[in-house]
N, C-alpha and C positions, 0 to 999 in steps of 0.2 A: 739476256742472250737472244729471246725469243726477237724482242723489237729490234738492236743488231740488225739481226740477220734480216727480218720486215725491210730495213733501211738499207742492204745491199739488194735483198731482190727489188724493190722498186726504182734504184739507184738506174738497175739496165733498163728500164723505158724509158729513161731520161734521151737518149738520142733521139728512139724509133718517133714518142710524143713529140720533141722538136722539131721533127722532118714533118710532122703533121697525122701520126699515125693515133689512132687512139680505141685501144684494148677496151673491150667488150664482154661481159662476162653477166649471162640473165639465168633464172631459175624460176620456174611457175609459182607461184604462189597462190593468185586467183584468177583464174584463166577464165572465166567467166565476166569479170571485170575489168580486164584487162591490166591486173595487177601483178607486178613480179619483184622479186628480190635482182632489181638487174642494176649494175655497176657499170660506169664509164671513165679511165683514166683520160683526161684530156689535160691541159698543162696547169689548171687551175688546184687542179684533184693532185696531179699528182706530187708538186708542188708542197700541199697541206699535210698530204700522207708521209710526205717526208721530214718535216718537220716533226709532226706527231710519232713517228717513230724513233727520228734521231735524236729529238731532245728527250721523247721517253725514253731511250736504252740509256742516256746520261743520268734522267730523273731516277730512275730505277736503281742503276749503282748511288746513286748520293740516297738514297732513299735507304738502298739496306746499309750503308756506314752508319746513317745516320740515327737509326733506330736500330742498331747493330746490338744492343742489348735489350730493346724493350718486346716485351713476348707477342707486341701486336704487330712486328713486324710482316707475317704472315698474310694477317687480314689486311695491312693495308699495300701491301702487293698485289694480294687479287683484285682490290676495290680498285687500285691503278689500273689493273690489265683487263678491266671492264669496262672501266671509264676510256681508255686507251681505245680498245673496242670500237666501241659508240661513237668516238668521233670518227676512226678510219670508217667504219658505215658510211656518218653522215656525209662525210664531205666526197667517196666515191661513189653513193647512191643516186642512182639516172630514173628514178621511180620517185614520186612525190612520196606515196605511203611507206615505202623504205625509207627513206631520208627522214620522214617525221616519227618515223617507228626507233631510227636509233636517235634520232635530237630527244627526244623524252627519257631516252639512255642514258644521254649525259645527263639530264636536265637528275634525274633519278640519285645515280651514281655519285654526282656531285655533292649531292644532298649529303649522301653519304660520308665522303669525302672530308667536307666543311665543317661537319659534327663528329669525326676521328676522335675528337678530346668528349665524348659524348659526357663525362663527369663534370664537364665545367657548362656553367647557363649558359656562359657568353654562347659557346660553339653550338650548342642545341637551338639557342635563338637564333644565331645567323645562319642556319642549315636551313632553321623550317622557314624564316625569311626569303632565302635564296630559292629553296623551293617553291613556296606561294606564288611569288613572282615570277619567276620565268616559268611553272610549269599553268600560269595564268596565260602566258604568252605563249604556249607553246598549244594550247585550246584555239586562241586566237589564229594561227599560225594555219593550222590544220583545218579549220573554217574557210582562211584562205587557201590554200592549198587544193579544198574540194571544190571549190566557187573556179580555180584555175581550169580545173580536173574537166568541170563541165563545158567549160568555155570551149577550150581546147579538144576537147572528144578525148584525151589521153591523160593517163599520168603520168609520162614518159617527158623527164625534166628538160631530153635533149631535145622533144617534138615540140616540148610546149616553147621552150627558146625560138626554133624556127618559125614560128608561130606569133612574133609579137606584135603585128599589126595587127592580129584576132581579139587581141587582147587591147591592147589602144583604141580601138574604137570599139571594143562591146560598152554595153552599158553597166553592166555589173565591174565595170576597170576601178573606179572610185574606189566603193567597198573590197572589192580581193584586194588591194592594194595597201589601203587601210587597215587592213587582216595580218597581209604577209607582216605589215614595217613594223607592226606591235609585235608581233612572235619575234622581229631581230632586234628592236630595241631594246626587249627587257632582255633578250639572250645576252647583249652585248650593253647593256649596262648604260643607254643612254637616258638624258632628262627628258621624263621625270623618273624614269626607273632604274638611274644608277646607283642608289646609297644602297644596293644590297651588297656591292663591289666590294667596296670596303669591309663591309661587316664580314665577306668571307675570308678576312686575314686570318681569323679562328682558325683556319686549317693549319695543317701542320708546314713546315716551310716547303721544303718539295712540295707538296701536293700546291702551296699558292702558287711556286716558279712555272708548273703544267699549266693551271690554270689561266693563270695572266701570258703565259709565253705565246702556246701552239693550240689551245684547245679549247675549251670550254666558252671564254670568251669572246674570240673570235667564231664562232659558229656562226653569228646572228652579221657578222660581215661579210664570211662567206658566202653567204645566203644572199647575201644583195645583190653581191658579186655575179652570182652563177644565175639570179633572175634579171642580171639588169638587161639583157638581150625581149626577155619577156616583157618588162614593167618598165622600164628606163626610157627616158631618152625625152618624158612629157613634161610639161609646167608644174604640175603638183608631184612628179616626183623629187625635180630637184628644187621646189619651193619647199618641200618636207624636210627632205635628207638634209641639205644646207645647213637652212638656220638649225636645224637639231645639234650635228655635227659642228658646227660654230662655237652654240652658245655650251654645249656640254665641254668644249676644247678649253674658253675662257674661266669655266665655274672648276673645272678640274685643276687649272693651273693654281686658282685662286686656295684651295683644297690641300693643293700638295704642300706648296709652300707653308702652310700654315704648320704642318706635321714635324714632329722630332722625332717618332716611331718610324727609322727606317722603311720599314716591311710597309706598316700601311701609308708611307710617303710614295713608294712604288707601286701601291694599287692605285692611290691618285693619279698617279701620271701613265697608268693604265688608260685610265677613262680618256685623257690627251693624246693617247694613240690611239684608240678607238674608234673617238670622233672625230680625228683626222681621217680615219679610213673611211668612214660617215661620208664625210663633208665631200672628201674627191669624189667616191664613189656618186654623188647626187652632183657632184659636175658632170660626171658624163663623159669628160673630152677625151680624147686619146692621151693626150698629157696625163691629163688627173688620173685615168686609171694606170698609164703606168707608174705613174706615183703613188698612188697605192699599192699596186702591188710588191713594189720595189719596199716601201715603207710596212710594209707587214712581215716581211723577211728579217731586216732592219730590226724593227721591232720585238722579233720573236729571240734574235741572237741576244742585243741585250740585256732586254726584259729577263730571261730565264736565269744567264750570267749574273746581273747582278742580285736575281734574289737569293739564287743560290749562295753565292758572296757574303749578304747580307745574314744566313743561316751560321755561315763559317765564323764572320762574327760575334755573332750573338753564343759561339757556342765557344769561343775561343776569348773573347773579353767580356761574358756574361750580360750584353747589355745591348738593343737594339737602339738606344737615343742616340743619336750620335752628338750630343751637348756631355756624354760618360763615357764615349769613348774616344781616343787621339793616340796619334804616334804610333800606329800598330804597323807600320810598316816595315822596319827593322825587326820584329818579331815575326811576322805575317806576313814575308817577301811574297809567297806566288798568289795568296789570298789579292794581296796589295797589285801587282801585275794584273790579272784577270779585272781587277776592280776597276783599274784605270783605263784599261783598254774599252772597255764596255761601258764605261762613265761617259768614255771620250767620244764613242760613237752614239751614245745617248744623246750629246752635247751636238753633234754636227760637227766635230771636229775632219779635219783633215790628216792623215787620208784615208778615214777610216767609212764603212761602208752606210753610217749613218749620215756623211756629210753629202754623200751620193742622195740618198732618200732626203735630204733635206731639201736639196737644191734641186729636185723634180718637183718639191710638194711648193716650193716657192715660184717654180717657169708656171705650175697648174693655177695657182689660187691669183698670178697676176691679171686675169681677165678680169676682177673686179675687186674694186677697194677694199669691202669689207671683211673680204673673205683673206683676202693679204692680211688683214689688220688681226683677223683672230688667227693665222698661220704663225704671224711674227709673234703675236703675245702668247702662245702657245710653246714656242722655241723660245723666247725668252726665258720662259718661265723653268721648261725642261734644263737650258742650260745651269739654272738654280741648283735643282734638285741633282742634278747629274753632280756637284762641286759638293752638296752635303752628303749623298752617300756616296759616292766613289773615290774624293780628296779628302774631305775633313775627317772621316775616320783614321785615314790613315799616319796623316801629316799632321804640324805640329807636338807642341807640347806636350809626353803621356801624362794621362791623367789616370787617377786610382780607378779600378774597376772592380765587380767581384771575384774577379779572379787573380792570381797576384804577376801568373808567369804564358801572357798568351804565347800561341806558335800557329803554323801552320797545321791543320788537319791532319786527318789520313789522308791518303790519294784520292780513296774515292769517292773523296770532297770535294780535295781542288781540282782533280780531272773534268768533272762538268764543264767550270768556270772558266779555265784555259781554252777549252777546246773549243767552244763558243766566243771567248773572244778572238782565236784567232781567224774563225769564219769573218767577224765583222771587220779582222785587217785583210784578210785575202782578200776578199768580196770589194774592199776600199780600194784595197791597193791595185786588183783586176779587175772592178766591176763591169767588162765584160763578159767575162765567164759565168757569173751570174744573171748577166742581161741573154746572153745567148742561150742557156741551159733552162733556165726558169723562170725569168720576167719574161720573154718574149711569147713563151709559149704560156703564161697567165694571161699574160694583156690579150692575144688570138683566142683562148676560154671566152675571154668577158665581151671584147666586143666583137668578136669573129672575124679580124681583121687580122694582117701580119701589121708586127711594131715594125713603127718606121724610125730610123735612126738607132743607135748603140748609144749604151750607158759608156762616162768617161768618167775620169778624179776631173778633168782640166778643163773646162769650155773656154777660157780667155774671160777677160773684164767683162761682165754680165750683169744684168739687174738682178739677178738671183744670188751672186756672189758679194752685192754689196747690202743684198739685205742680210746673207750671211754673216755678212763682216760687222754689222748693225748689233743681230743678234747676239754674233760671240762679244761683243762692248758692252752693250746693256747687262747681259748675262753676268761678267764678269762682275759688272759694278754691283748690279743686284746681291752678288754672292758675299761679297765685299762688305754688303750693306747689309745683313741680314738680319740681326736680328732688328735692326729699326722697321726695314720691308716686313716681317710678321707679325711686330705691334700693330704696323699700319693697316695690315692684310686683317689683323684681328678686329681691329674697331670696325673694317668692313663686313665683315662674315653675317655678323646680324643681322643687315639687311638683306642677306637672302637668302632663296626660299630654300627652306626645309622640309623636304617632302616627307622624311622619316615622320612628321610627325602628322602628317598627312594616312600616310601606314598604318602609325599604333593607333589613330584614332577609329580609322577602318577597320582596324582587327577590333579593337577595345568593340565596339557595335555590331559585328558580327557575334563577338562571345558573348554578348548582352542578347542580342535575339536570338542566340542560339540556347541560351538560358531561359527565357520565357516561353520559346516554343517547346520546351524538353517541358517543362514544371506544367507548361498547360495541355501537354497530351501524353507525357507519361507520371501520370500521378499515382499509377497504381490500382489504380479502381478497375477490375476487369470490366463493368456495365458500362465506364466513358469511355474504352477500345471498343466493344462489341457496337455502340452506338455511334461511333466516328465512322466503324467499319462499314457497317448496316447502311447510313447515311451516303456513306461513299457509292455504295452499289445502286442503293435507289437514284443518285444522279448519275449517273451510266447507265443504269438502266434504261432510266427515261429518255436520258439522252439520246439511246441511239434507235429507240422509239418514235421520239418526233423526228429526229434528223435523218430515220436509214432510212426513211420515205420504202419502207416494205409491204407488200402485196397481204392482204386479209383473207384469209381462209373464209370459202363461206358453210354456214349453217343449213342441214337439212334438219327438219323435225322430225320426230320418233322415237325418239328413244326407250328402251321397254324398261317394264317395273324394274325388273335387277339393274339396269342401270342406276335408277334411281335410289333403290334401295344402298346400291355402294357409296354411290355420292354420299346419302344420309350419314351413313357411317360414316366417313371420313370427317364428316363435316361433325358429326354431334363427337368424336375423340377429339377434332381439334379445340371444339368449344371447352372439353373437360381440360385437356392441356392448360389451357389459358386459364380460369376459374378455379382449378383445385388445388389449394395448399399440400396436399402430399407428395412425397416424391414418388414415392410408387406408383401413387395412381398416375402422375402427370407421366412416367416412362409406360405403365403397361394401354393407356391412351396411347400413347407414339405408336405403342406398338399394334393398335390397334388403325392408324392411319397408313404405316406400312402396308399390314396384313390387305387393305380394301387398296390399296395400289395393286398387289399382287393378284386380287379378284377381276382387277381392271384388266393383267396383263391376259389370266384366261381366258377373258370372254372374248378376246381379239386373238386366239390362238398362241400364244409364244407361253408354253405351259412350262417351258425349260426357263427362263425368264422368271415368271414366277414362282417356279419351286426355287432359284436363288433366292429371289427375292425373297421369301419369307424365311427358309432358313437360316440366312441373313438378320431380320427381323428378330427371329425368337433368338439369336444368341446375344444382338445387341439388346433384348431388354431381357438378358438371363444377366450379363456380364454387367450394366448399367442398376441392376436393382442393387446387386452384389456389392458394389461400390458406394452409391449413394447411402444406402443404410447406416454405413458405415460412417458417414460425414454426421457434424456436426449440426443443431438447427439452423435454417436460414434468418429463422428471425420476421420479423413485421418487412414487406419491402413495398415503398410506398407505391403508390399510383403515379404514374408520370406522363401527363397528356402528350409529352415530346417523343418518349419512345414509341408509343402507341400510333403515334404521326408517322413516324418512320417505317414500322413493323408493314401500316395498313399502306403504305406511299412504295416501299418495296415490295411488297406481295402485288400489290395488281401490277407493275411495273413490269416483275418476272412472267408473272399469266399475259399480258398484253403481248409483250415480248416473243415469250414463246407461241404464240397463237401468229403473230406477224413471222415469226420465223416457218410454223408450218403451211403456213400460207406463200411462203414464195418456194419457187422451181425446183424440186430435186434432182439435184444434177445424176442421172444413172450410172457414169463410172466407176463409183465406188462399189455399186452393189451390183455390177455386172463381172466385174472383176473378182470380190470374194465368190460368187457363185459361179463363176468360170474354174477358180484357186482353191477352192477350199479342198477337195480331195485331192485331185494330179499332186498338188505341189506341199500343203501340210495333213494330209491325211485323217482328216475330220471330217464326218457327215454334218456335225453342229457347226453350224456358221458363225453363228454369236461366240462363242467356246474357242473354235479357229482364230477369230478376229482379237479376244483378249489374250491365247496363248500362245499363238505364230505371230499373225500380222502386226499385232501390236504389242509383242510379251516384252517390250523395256520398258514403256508405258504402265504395265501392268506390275513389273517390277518395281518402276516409280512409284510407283501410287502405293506399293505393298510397305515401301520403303517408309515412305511418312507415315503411314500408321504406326509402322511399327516404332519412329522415333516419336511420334507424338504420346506413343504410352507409355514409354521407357521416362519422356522427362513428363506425364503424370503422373509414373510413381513418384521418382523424384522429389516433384512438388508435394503428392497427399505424406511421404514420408516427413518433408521439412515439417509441413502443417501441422501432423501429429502430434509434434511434442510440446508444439504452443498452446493447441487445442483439445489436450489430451483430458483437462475434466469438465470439459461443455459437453451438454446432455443429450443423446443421440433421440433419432426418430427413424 
């Protein structure tokens, strides 16, 4: 109901955005960076937003029939109305950091989504597949995005568009460029990062029809879309996007056809929509995008009808191959209806709203041979796949299934299906009304021009309609021909590439180095942490010794006997510390290094300072005697020249350290300010006291905080140890 109704309030800016009007709506977020949560409907947005809502209020009713008894219906309507979310975000978000703040939504959500059946490996594997990869790209993405950010002075998607010769000739254009295309590549499933596509048939059927329809998929198009004002229009963009979109158009065809698994034969010829959108979008021309955008409309009506379709199927003759299913169309009349109308506009048929998007993507790709050549073999190959799942389940011979007596669904089954395919006969049969409403004010989004000419069914005898006519011949023969065309397609598959295995070889190597790095620094040994840790801080230390190039305190001589005499102290406990085998002695030593810090603090007047300090002192070596006696012997522990390296490499490191820190400038405002604040504002004559209980009391809470979980999990531990430890002989 919620998305419904999404789908009529956005419905009304469909005029005002036509005339050129376009809704505005920002909220602060970091005003200091100049970041906000700001939104811009303009024809491209709104457009997607309708979509995303219209086929979700369809998704959503085929979602609860369909799962109308299973208890997880619940969870996986909010996981929709999440995912749903995320994309209206991303594709109204006019802020870069918004927009990438809900793409990592989807990217999330989806995850989600893909692994629904979390019981079965497949689904768990192609969730956290799906995940790796595009939330790989979506780092990448966001690198680009900041590299914009700078360029541009703004994050503001609509400034950085006006913007795009800022961006064409900086020098940094290469890499943000290379940044943004990897974030919509893996979003959108191109080579080399399409086989995650596939693998997320796992999810449950609605949740694929969203995905490959209006949402998830398409993210990583829109995205090119809405920068190509910014990024578009140079040699290496459309030497990029082209061949990518090309060659993913031809590997996808080759893919789908091979398939008997309905479901994932339409996530193949996903990938052939996609890089279609690719390929125009890196033409550039005013053709090509509004060929695209007409073919992403196109795309999203039948794509969602027929997986939907395909659901109704499989749940009506138990069987997704269509080689075990026929003849369901005298049982399955309105299933068989929707199927054929959505087949037919898949196909290019006439006069359906596919045939329209056909014969734009054919006027755009005629400026150069190759690009013809992989449009035509791409429609080739689509018309295949449109005759195996939209005709051959239905038509012919029945054959035995697992179920004995199919039928049509409940309604709010077939109602998706219908209602989507009648969009792709109205839109055929008017596609003006489509072209006036929302292609025209897409194509004005992308390239900020008004579209010149209307969308028709009829242009007269054209090189576009006989490549049509080409199309729907071969197509047919192909279908005709089929299973010889997939032995043949099969003896070809081998030779190419597999990047899957490119994947599990990368993952298999990570889990191997992530295995040897775990075994070689968590082994257990508390001395190999304390010595990694130790180690760690002497090169920091040192580090920012030689590099913070800091000012040297200097030295005055004098210092009197009790100077001296404290030093001595300190220094002859630290010596017993180090050399004395008992525990007690080596704590009331500590505590005797304390104690002569404390001596330090009163000869320099801070007597408040020191009476903490040392009663500090005596409770830590009352509480630590307590404790240790209590432990077990340590035993013989040998000599080790490396720790002794480190102890003596971090000890002067900290003293040099500190000495170059009190040797450079102290800035007065801090200590102008507590002695300005300390009475008027928290009521303290002790400053130091003020400073740990006012100025700084979350700090002080902090800090009280970890001690106090640091003792809770040392009980813990000495409780574990106890019982393993319980007849080793005390000291």
């Amino acid at each position: 109901m919620v998305a419904a109704a999404a789908t009529l309030w956005l419905a009304r800016f469909l005029g005002p955005v036509a005339a050129g009007v376009h809704p505005e709506w920002s909220l602060p977020w970091a005003p200091s960076l100049g970041i906000a949560f700001a939104f811009r409907l303009d024809g491209l947005a709104l457009a997607m937003a309708l979509l995303i809502c219209g086929i979700g209020a369809l998704i959503f009713l085929y979602a609860a029939t369909y799962f109308a008894t299973d208890r997880r219906l619940g969870t996986l309507l909010v996981t929709l109305s999440f995912f749903a979310v995320s994309m209206l975000g991303l594709v109204c978000a006019d802020d870069a950091i918004t927009l990438f703040l809900f793409w990592e939504g989807t990217t999330i959500t989806s995850w989600l989504l893909v692994g629904f059946d979390h019981e079965r490996r497949e689904a768990r594997a192609a969730a956290v597949q799906a995940l790796l990869i595009t939330g790989a790209g979506g780092l990448a993405l966001l690198a680009g995005l900041l590299v914009m950010s700078a360029v541009a002075g703004t994050t503001r998607l609509s400034e950085m568009n006006a913007a795009g010769d800022v961006f064409r000739q900086s020098a940094a254009y290469a890499p943000m460029l290379l940044l943004v295309l990897l974030g919509c590549f893996t979003k959108s499933a191109q080579v080399p990062f399409h086989f995650w596509l596939p693998g997320a048939m796992a999810a449950p059927t609605p949740v694929s029809a969203y995905l490959h329809s209006a949402t998830m998929v398409k993210a990583g198009v829109y995205l090119l879309a809405r920068l190509t004002p910014a990024l578009g229009g140079t040699e290496l963009w459309t030497g990029l996007l082209v061949p990518v979109g090309a060659v993913t158009m031809i590997l996808g065809s080759v893919w789908a056809a091979r398939q008997t698994d309905m479901k994932l034969m339409l996530a193949q010829t996903t990938l052939m929509g996609l890089s279609a959108l690719v390929m125009l979008i890196g033409l550039g021309t005013e053709a090509a995008i509004a060929a695209a955008m007409t073919f992403l409309l196109v795309h999203a009506f039948y794509k969602a009808a027929l997986f939907l379709t395909v659901g109704m199927i499989e749940k009506g003759a138990g069987s997704r191959d269509y080689r075990h299913v026929a003849g369901l169309a005298r049982a399955m009349p309105l299933t068989a209806t929707a199927a054929a109308i959505s087949g037919l506009s898949m196909a290019g048929f006439p006069p359906l709203f596919g045939f329209v998007g056909k014969e734009l993507i054919y006027e755009a790709t005629l400026t150069g041979a190759a690009v013809t050549l992989a449009a035509l073999v791409a429609n080739l190959f689509m018309v295949i796949c449109a005759g195996m799942v939209a005709i051959r389940p239905f038509h012919g011979a029945e054959r035995r299934s697992p179920k004995d007596r199919p039928g049509d669904p409940a309604w709010g089954l077939w109602l998706g299906p219908l209602v989507l395919s009648g969009f792709s006969l109205l839109f055929g049969l008017a596609p003006a009304l489509a072209g006036d409403w929302l292609i025209a004010p897409m194509v004005a989004a992308v390239t900020g021009e008004e579209m010149h000419g209307h969308l028709a069914l009829w242009h007269g005898l054209t090189p576009m309609l006989v490549l049509s006519l080409v199309t729907f011949a071969l197509g047919i023969l192909g279908y005709l021909a089929l299973d010889r065309l997939r032995d043949g397609l099969a003896k070809a598959e081998p030779g190419l590439p597999r990047m899957e295995s490119w994947y599990e070889g990368a993952l298999a190597g990570i889990f191997t180095l992530a295995r040897s790095v775990t075994a070689a620094s968590q082994n257990g040994q508390m001395t190999h942490y304390l010595r990694a840790t130790f180690a760690a801080c002497a090169v920091l230390t040192w580090g920012g010794v030689v590099l913070g190039r800091m000012a040297w305190p200097g030295f005055t001589p004098g210092p009197g006997l009790i100077d001296w005499m404290v030093v001595a102290i300190i220094l002859a406990s630290v010596a017993v510390v180090l050399v004395t085998r008992s525990r007690l002695t080596a704590i009331c030593a500590l505590g005797g290094v304390g104690s002569g810090i404390a001596i330090v603090f009163v000869l320099y007047g801070a007597i408040d300072v020191a009476m903490t300090q040392l009663f500090v002192e005596i409770l830590v070596v009352v509480f630590m005697a307590i404790a240790m006696v209590r432990l077990p012997s340590w035993g013989e522990i040998p000599f080790h020249p490396g720790n002794a390296l480190i102890a003596v490499v971090l000890g002067l490191g900290v003293t040099l350290g500190t000495l170059a820190v009190l040797g450079t400038p102290l800035d007065p405002y801090l200590t102008t300010f507590f002695e300005a604040n300390s009475v008027p504002k928290a009521g303290g004559h002790n400053i130091v006291n003020v400073i740990l209980v006012d100025f700084r009391g979350f700090d002080t809470l902090g800090e009280t905080s970890v001690i106090v979980i640091a003792g809770i999990a040392a009980i813990a531990a000495l409780r574990a140890g106890r019982r393993r430890l319980r007849g080793a002989p005390r000291r």
